[in-house]
C-alpha positions as semicolon CSV with decimal commas, in nm:
position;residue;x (nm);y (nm);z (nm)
1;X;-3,470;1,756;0,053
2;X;-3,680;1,545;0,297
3;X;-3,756;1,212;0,049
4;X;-4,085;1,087;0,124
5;X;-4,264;0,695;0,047
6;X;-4,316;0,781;-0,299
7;X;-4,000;0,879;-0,319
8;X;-3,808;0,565;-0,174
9;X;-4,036;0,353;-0,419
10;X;-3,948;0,546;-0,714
11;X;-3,565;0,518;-0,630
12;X;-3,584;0,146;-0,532
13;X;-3,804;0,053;-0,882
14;X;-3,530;0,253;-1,040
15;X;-3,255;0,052;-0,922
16;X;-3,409;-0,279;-1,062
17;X;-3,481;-0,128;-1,370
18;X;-3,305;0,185;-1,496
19;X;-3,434;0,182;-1,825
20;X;-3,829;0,168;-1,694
21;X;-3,984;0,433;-1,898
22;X;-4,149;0,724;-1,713
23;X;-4,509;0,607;-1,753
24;X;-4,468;0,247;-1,631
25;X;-4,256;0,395;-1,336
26;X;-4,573;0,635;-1,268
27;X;-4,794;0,311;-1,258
28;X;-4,565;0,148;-0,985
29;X;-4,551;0,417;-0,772
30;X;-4,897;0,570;-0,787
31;X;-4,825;0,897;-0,919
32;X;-4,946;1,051;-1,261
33;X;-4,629;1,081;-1,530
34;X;-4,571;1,439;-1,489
35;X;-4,557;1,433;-1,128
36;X;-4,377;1,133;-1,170
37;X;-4,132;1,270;-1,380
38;X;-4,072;1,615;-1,149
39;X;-3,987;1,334;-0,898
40;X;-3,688;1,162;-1,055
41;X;-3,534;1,525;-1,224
42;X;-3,536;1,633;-0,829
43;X;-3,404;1,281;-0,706
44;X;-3,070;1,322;-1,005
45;X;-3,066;1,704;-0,904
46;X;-3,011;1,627;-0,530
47;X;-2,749;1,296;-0,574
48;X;-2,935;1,061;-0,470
49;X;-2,915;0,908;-0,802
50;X;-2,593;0,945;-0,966
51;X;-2,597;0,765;-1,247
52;X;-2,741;0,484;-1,467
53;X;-2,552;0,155;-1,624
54;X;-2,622;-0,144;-1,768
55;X;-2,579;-0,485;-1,549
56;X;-2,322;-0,740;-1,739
57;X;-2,375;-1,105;-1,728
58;X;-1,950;-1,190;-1,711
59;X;-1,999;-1,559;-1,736
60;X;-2,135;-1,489;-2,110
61;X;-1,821;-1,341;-2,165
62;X;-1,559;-1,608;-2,056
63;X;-1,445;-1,743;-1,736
64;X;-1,353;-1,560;-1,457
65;X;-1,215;-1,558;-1,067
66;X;-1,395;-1,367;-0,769
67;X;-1,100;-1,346;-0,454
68;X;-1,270;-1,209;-0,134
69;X;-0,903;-1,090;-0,003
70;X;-0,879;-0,945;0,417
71;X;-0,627;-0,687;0,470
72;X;-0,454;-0,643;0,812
73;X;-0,226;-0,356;0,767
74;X;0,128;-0,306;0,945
75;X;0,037;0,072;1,150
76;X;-0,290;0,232;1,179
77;X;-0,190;0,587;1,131
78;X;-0,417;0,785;0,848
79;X;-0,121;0,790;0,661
80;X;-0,050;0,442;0,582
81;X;-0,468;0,412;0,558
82;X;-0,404;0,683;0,312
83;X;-0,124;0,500;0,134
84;X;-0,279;0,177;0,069
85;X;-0,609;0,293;-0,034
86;X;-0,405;0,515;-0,361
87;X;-0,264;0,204;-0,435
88;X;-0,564;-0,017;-0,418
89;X;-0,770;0,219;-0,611
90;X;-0,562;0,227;-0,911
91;X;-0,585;-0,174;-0,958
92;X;-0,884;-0,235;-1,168
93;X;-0,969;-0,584;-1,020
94;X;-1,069;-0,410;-0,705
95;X;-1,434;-0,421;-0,764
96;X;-1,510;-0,307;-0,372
97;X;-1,284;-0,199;-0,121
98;X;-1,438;-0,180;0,286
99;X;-1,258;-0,048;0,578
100;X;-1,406;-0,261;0,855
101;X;-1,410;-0,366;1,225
102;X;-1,266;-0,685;1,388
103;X;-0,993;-0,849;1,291
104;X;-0,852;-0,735;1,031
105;X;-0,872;-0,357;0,823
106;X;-1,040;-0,393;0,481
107;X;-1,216;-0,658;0,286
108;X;-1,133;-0,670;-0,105
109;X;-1,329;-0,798;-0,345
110;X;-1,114;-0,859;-0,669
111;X;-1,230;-1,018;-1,024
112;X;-0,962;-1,116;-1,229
113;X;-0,913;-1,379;-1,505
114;X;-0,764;-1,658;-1,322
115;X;-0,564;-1,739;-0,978
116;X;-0,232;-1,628;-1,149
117;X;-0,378;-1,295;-1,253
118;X;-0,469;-1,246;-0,867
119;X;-0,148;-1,394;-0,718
120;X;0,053;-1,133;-0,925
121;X;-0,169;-0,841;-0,840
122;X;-0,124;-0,953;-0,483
123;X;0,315;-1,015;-0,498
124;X;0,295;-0,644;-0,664
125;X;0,086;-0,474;-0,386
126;X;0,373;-0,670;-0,160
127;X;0,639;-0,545;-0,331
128;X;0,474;-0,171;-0,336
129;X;0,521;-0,170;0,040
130;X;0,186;0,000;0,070
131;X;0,172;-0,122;0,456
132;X;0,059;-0,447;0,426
133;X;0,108;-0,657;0,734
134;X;-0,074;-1,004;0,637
135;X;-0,365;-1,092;0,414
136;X;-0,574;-1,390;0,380
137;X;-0,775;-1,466;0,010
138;X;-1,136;-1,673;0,006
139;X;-1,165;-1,794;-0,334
140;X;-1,519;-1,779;-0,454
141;X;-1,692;-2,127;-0,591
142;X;-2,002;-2,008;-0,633
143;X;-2,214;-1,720;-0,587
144;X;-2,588;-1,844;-0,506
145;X;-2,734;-1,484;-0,473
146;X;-2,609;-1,186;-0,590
147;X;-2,881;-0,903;-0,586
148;X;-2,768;-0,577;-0,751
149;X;-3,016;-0,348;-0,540
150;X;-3,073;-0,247;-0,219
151;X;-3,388;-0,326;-0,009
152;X;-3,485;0,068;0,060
153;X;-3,842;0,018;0,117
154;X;-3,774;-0,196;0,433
155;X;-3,479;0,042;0,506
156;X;-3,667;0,318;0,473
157;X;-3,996;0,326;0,545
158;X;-4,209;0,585;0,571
């Protein structure tokens, strides 16, 4: 499926607001509802939307502790890549996990209820021996902006 303008538009207005209804989605985009509508069945039929939550505001439910965390691991083989990604992805704090260039291998981002909460996740991934060579944690004071979609329309325009 070749996505077109129309199409970016209706997938970035989505991503703001999930719960638009069909008609003022139409409106933004330019299209009449039933076209509209056609649109965004095709969009979720092809996976290029895959699904549809609701955005929490965490502070309204108690305190919490963001931990930017880099990962150097010990060997590079896709084995121990392999290894320490199973383990990583079964620790619920792990809110993002990237594989990156430079100098070091992946950047965590964990949320957890405190410091001690993230110190123990971090001694147990140690004492796993899941390859971990060194890591270094950037404790987060405050996060300024935060934007939960993506800027398609300048990414993809058409």
């Amino acid at each position: 499926m070749k996505l077109d303008r129309i199409d970016i538009k209706i997938l970035y207005e989505l991503q703001k607001n999930g719960r638009i209804t069909n008609v003022e989605l139409a409106e933004l985009v330019n299209l009449s509802p039933s076209p509209c509508l056609m649109r965004v069945k095709k969009l979720q039929a092809e996976g290029y939307i895959v699904g549809y939550s609701a955005q929490i505001n965490i502070a309204k439910l108690g305190q919490t502790l963001t931990v930017f965390t880099e990962v150097t691991l010990k060997n590079h083989r896709q084995i121990d890549f392999a290894r320490f990604l199973a383990a990583v992805e079964k620790i619920d704090s792990v809110v993002e996990c990237h594989l990156v260039s430079g100098g070091y291998d992946y950047l965590l981002k964990f949320v957890t209820g405190g410091i001690v909460e993230y110190q123990t996740i971090m001694e147990r991934l140690i004492d796993m021996d899941v390859g971990i060579d060194k890591y270094f944690s950037y404790v987060v004071l405050k996060s300024p902006i935060v934007k939960s979609h993506m800027p398609l329309t300048s990414l993809f325009p058409h």
